[in-house]
C-alpha positions in Angstrom: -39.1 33.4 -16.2 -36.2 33.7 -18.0 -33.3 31.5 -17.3 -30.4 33.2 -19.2 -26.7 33.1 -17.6 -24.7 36.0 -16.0 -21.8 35.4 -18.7 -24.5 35.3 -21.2 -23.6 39.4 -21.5 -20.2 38.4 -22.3 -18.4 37.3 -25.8 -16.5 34.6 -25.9 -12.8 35.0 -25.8 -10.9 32.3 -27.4 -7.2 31.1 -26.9 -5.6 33.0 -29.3 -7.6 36.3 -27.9 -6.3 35.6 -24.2 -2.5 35.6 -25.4 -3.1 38.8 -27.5 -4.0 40.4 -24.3 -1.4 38.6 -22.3 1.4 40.1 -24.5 0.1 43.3 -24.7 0.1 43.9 -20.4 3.7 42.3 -20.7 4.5 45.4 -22.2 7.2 43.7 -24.7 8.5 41.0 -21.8 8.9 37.8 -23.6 6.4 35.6 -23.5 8.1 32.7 -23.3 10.4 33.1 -21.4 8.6 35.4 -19.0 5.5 33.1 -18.0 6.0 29.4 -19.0 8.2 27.1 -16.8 9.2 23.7 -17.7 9.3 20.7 -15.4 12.1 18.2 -14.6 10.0 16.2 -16.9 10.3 18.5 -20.2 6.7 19.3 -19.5 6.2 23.1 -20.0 3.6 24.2 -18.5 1.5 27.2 -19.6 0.0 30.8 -17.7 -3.5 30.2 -19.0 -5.3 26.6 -20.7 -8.1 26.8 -22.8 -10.4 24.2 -23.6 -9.4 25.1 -27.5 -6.3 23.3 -27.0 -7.4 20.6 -24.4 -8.1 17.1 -24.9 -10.3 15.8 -22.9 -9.1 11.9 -21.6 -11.9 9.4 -21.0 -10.4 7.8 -18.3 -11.8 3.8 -17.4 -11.8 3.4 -13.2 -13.9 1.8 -10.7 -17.5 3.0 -9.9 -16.7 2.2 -6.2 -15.0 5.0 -5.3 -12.0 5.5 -3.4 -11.1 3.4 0.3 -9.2 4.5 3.2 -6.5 2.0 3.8 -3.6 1.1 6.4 -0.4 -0.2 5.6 1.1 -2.6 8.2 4.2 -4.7 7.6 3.8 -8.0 8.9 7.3 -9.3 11.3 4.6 -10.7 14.4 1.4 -12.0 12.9 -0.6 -11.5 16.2 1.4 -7.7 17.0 -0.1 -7.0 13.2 -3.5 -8.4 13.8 -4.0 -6.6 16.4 -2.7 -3.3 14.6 -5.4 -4.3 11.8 -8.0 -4.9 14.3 -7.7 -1.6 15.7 -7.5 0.3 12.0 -10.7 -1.2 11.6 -12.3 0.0 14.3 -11.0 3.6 13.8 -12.3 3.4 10.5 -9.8 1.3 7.8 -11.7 -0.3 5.1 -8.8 -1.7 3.6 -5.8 -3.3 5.0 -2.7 -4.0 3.4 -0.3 -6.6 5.1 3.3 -6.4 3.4 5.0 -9.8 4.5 8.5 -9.8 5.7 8.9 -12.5 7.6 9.4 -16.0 6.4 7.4 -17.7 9.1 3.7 -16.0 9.4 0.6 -17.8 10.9 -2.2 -16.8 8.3 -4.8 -17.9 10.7 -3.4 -15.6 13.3 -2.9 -13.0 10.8 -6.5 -12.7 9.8 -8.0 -13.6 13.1 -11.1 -11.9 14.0 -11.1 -10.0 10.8 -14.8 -10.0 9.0 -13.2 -10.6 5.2 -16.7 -9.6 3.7 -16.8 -6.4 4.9 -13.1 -4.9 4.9 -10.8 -5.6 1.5 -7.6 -7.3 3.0 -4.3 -7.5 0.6 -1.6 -9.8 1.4 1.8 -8.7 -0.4 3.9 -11.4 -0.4 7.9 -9.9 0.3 9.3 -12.6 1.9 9.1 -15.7 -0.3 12.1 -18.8 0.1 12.2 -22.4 -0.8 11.0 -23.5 3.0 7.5 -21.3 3.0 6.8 -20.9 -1.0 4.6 -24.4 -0.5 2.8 -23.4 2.8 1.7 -20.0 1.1 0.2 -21.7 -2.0 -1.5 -24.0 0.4 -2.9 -20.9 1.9 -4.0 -19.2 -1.0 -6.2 -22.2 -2.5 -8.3 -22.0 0.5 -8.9 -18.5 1.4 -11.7 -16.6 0.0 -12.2 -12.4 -0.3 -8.4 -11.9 0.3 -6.6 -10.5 -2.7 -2.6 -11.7 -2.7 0.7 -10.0 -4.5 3.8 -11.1 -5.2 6.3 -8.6 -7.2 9.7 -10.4 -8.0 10.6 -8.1 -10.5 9.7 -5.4 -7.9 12.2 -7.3 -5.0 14.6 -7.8 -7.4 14.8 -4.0 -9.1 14.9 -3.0 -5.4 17.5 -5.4 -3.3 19.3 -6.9 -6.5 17.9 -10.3 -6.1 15.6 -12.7 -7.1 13.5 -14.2 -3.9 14.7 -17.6 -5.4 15.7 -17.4 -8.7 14.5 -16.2 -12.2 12.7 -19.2 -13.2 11.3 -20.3 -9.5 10.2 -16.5 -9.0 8.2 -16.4 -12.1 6.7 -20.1 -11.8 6.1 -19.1 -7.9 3.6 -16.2 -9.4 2.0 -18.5 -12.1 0.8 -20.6 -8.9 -0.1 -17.7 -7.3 -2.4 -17.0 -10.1 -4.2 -20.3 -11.1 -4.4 -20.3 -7.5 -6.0 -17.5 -6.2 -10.0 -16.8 -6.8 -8.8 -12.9 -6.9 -5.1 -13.4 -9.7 -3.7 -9.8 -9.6 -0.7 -9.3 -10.9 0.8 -6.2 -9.0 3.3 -4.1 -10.0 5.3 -1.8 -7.0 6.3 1.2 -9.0 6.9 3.3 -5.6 10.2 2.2 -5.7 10.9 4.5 -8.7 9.4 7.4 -7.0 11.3 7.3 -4.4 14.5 6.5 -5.8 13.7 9.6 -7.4 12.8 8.8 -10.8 10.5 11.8 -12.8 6.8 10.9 -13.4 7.5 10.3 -17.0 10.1 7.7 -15.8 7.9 6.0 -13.1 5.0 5.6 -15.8 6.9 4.0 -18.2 8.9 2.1 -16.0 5.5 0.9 -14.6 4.0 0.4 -17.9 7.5 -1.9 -18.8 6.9 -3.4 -15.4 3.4 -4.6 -16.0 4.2 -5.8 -19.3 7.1 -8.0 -19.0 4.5 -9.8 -16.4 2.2 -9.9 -18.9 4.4 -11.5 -21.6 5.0 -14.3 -19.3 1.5 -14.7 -17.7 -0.8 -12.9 -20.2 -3.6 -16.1 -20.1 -3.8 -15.9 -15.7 -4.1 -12.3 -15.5 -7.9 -10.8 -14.7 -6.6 -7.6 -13.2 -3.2 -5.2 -12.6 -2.8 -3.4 -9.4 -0.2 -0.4 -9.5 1.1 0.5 -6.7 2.3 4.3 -6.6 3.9 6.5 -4.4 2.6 10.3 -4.2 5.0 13.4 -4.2 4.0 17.1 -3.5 3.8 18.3 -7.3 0.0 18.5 -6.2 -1.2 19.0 -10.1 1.5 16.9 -11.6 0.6 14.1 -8.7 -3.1 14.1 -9.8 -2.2 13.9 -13.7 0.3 11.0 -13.2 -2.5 8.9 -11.5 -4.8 9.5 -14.4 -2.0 9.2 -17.3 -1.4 5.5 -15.3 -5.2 4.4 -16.4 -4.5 6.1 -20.0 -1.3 3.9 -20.2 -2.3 0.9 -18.8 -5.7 0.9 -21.3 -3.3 1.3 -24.5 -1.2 -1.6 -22.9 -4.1 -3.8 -22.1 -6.0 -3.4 -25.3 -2.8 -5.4 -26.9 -3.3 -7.8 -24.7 -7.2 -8.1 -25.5 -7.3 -7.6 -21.3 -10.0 -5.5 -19.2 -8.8 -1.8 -19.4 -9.6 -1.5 -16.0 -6.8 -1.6 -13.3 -5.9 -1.1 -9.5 -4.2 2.1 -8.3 -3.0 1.8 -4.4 -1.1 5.3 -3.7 0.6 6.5 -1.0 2.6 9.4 -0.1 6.3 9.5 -0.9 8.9 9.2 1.8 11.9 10.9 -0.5 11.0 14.6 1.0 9.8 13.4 4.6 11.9 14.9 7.7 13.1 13.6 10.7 13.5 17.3 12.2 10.4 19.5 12.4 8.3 16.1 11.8 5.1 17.7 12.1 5.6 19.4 8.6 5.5 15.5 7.5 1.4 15.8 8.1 1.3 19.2 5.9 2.8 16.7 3.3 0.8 14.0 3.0 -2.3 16.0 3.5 -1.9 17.4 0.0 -0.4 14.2 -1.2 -3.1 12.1 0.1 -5.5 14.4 -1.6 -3.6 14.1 -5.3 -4.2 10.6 -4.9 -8.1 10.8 -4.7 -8.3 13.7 -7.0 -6.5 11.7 -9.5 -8.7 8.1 -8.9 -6.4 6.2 -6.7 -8.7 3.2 -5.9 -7.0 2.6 -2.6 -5.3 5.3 0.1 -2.7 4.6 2.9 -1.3 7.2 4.1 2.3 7.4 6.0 2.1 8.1 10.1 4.3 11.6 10.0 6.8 9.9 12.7 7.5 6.7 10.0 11.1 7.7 10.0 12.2 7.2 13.7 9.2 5.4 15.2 8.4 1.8 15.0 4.7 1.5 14.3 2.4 3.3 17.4 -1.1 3.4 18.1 -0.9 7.9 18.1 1.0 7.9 14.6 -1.1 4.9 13.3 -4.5 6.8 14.2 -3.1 10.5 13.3 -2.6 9.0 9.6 -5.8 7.5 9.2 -7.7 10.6 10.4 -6.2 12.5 7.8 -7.6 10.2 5.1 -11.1 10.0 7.4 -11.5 14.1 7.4 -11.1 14.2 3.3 -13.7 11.4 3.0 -16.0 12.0 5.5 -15.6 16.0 6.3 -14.0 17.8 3.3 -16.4 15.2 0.7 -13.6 13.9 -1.7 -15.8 10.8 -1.7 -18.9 12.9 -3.4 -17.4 13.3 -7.1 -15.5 10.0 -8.6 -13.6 12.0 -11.6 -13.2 15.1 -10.1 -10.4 16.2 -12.0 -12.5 15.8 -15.2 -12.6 18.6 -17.6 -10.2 20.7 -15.8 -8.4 22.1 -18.8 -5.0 22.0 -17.3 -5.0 18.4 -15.4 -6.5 17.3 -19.1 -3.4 18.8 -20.8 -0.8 17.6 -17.9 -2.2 14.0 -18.2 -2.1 13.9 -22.1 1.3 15.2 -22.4 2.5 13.1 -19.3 1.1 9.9 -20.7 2.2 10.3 -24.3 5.9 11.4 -23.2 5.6 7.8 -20.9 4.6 6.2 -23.9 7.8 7.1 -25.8 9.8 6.1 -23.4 8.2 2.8 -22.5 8.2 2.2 -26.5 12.0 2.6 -26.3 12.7 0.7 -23.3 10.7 -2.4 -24.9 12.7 -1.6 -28.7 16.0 -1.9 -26.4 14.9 -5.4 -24.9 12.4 -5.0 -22.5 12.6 -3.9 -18.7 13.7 -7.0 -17.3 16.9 -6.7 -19.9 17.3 -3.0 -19.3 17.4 -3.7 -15.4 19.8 -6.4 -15.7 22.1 -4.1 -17.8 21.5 -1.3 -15.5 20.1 1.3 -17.6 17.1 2.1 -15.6 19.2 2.2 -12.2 21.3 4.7 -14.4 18.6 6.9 -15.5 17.2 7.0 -12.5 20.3 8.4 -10.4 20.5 11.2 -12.9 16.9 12.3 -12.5 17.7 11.8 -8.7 21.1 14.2 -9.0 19.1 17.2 -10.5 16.2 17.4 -7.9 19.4 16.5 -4.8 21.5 19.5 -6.3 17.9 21.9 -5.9 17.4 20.5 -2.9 21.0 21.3 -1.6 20.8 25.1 -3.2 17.6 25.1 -1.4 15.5 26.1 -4.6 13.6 23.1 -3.6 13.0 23.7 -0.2 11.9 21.5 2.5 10.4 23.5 5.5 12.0 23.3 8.7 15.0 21.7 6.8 16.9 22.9 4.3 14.8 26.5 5.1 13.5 28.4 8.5 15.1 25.5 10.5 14.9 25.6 13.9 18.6 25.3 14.9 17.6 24.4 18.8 15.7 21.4 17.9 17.3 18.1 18.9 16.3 14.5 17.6 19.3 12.0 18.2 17.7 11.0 22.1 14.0 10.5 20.0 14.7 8.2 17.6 13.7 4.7 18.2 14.7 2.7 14.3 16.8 4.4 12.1 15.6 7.6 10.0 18.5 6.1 7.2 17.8 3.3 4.4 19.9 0.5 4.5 22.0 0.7 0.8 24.5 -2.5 1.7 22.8 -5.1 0.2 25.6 -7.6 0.3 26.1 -9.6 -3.0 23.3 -9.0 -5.6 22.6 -10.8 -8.7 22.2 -7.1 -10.2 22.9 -3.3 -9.3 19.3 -2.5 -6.9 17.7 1.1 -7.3 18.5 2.5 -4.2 15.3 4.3 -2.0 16.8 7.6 -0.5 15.7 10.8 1.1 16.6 14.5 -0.3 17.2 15.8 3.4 19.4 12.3 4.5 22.8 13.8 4.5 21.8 17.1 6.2 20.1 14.8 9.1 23.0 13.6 9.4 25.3 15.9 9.5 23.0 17.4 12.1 22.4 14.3 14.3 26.4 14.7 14.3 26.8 18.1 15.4 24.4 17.5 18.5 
């Protein structure tokens, strides 16, 4: 029985063939200029890839697939047990408790919780000279509980060190000869949402990562990144995957495990307080650029996050979404699906080298730390910002139900519960902080004026 393939009849067309007949159905339109666009990035991207000009990227990740997670931030430690509790039973493997109080009862925190079976992170956000001592305490005596503590991170985004240079740094060198599971964790959602470009969040990231490094390169056994996840669904997917490429030239200096932690989750720069339920659209396909591109970890945003505090419906809405791609649409099935797709492989490549030159830069010009200090990277930053805020406010980026097919008759100001506007009055900082905001902030405002 012969076994011969339907495009066994057809020749082969290569790269160079495609484009011949490309220009020819153009009928003397520019190529260039007709069909190839270029991102905020300077990445141009093409009409057609072909594996001729692809290079395929052997990207190193965990065999253990991908984990649906909940984010809860920790003010109550029994109000935030009890949130955890109930992610658990709705299906959370993973739950990660962001600290911000100075006064938390561990025990309380973790009560009830079965460690062995559900991945619990504790990030570490609130950190002073009364409760540093109580934490390590904690830490030496917990097992199957990964902690984090980002100073650089708290310090890029309020201006401030939790202490102070020295005390930060030797707080996280405790933290590590400490803990049975020393991760060093770098939060480079900040720089998404400040709205840096993906080559600037990657090498930002990378610089990040390695100023820890330089200071605690003999405690380290593994890097978590934390990412947030815009809508450039193709771009999203390549960033994730550049990350592992960058982070495996970085650690190979460093004669470190290639290997590192990705926890993604969706952006909050082009979520809405009016028409919210477009917010669920949003990180649906966000959500799904972080599995496609080998997130190890998933927590998705509850689509009322801007003028809700935490709720059981918004809470449970959010974790379905992650539950229908893993258990009904089978995005747990395949654990590189992106691999071999000609033009995710060419995205990532050019993504991650263009990264590269820039972390290379910022590490000939003194490293991050000195570039954040001098406020270079808060600079950078607020120009990349600029250009997408001026598209956004031309509505050639358009936010539905926003900037675009707005419904004029819907009202917000009598819904809101916490305020859908970041904080950006820090007080007195030691340096200038990277400020978080929204595209749609001042429009929301102007409209929760006018009602």
């Amino acid at each position: 029985m012969s076994h011969s393939s339907l495009f066994d009849d057809f020749s082969e067309v290569s790269a160079k063939g495609w484009k011949q007949k490309i220009e020819a159905d153009l009928k003397g339109a520019d190529y260039e200029k007709t069909l190839i666009w270029h991102s905020q990035e300077g990445v141009s991207v093409e009409p057609f890839y072909h594996k001729e000009n692809s290079v395929a990227n052997s990207i190193q990740k965990s065999k253990n697939g991908w984990q649906v997670g909940q984010f809860i931030e920790v003010e109550i430690a029994n109000k935030a047990n009890l949130r955890a509790l109930d992610s658990i039973k709705n299906g959370a493997k993973s739950i990660w408790f962001d600290i911000i109080s100075e006064n938390i009862d561990f025990e309380i925190l973790l009560n009830a919780i079965e460690l062995k079976s559900t991945n619990i992170h504790i990030h570490f956000q609130k950190v002073t000279v009364k409760n540093r001592q109580s934490i390590l305490n904690f830490i030496k005596n917990t097992n199957n509980v990964q902690f984090h503590f980002d100073s650089l991170g708290n310090l890029a985004k309020t201006g401030n060190w939790f202490l102070n240079e020295n005390a930060d740094f030797n707080f996280l060198k405790s933290l590590l000869e400490g803990s049975q599971k020393n991760t060093i964790t770098v939060d480079a959602s900040l720089y998404q949402n400040a709205g840096a470009t993906i080559i600037q969040q990657l090498a930002y990231a990378m610089a990040h990562a390695n100023e820890y490094l330089n200071q605690n390169n003999n405690n380290t056994s593994k890097v978590l990144f934390k990412v947030a996840i815009g809508s450039n669904y193709f771009f999203e997917i390549a960033k994730i995957r550049a990350l592992r490429l960058l982070w495996a030239t970085l650690a190979s200096e460093y004669e470190l495990s290639e290997e590192c932690l990705i926890m993604a989750t969706p952006t909050k720069r082009n979520k809405t307080l009016y028409d919210y339920n477009v917010n669920m659209l949003r990180t649906s396909t966000e959500c799904m650029s972080a599995v496609l591109g080998g997130a190890d970890l998933v927590c998705n945003l509850p689509y009322d996050v801007l003028y809700h505090e935490p709720n059981d419906f918004g809470d449970r809405i959010a974790l379905n979404q992650l539950l229908i791609l893993k258990n009904e649409s089978y995005f747990d099935k395949v654990d590189n699906a992106a691999e071999g797709a000609y033009y995710i492989e060419s995205l990532t490549q050019e993504i991650a080298e263009k990264a590269l030159v820039l972390f290379k830069n910022i590490e000939e010009s003194g490293g991050f730390l000195t570039q954040l200090k001098s406020g270079v990277i808060q600079t950078e930053i607020e120009k990349s910002a600029e250009i997408i805020q001026k598209s956004f406010n031309n509505s050639d980026t358009v936010l539905v139900g926003t900037n675009k097919y707005l419904n004029v008759s819907d009202k917000m100001k009598d819904t809101i519960r916490v305020s859908p506007f970041v904080i950006t009055d820090y007080g007195e900082t030691s340096i200038r902080p990277i400020v978080e905001k929204r595209l749609a902030t001042t429009i929301e405002q102007k409209r929760l004026d006018d009602e």
